[in-house]
C-alpha positions in Angstrom: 0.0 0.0 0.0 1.6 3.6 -1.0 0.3 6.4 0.8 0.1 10.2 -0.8 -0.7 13.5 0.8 -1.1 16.5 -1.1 -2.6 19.9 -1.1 -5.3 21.6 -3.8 -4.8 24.8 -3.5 -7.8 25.0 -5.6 -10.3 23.1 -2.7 -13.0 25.2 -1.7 -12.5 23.8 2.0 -9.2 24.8 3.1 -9.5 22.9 6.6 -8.9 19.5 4.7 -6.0 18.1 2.8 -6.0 15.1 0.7 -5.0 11.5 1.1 -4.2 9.4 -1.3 -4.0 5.9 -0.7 -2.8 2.9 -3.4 -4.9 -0.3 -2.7 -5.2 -4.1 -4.4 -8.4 -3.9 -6.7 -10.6 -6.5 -4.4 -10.4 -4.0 -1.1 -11.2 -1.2 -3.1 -14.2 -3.1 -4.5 -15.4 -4.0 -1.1 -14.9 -0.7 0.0 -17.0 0.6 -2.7 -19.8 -1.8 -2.1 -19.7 -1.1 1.7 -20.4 2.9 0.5 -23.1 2.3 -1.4 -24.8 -0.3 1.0 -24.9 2.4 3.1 -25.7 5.4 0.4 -22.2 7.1 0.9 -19.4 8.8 -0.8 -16.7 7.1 -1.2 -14.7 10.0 0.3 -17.4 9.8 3.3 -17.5 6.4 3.7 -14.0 5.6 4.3 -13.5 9.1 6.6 -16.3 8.0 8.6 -14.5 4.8 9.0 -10.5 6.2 9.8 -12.5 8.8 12.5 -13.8 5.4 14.5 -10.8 3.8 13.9 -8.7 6.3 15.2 -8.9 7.1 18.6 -8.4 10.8 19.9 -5.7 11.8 22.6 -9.1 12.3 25.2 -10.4 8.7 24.3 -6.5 7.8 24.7 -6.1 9.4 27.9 -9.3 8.2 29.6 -8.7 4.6 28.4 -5.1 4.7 30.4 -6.8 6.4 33.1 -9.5 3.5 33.2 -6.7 0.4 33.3 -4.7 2.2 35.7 -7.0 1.4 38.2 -8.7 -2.2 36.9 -9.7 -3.8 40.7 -7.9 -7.2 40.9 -10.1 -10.6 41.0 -9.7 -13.7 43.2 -8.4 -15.3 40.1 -5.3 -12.5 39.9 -4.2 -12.8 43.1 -4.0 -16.7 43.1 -2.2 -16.4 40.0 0.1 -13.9 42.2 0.7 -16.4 45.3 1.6 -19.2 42.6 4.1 -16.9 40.8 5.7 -16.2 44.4 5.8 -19.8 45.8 7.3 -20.4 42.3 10.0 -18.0 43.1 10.6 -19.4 46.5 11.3 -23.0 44.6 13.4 -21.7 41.9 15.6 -19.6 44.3 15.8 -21.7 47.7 17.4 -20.0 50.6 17.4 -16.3 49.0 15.5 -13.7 51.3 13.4 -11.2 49.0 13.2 -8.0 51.0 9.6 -6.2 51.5 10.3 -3.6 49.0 7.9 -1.1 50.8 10.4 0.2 53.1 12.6 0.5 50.2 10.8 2.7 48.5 9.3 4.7 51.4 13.3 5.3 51.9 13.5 5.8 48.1 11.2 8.7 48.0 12.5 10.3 51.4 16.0 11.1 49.6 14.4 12.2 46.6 12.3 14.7 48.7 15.2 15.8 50.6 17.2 16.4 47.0 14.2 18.5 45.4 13.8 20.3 48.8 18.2 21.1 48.8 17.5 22.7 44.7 
């Protein structure tokens, strides 16, 4: 697939630009029927399709905010304990710090560096 842009300085709408897009003679065919099906443009049809397909940065943003805080099922955290009794048998005898104090201690010296700038 080859992909053009270019520029009519000519177009009565100056907000849009044109795309033009090289594809086999079967897709283009199906493309056309799917237009017509629904009494579209060809033009409309398939900008009407890249606008659903492509998500905005708000729909981007608010997907990321809406994994970020996914609750955990029973099924997760089993999943969880088995990963860490796996650990336990493929390491025997190594002690895996809590990593919470690590971090609480992590953050205090980064504090303490901001706060010194």
């Amino acid at each position: 697939m080859e992909v053009q842009r270019g520029y009519d300085d000519n177009q009565e709408d100056q907000s849009r630009t044109g795309l033009f897009i090289e594809v086999a003679p079967e897709l283009l065919e199906r493309i056309q029927e799917a237009a017509a099906q629904r009494n579209l443009s060809l033009e409309e049809y398939v900008s009407r399709v890249l606008e659903r397909s492509v998500s905005s940065k708000a729909d981007i943003e608010e997907a990321e905010g809406r994994q970020q805080w996914k609750p955990i099922d029973r099924a997760a955290v089993e999943r969880l304990f088995q990963y860490h009794e796996e650990l336990k048998r493929a390491h025997p005898g190594v002690v895996f710090e809590d990593s919470t104090e690590l971090l609480r201690q992590a953050r205090e010296e980064r504090t303490k560096e901001l706060e010194q700038r």
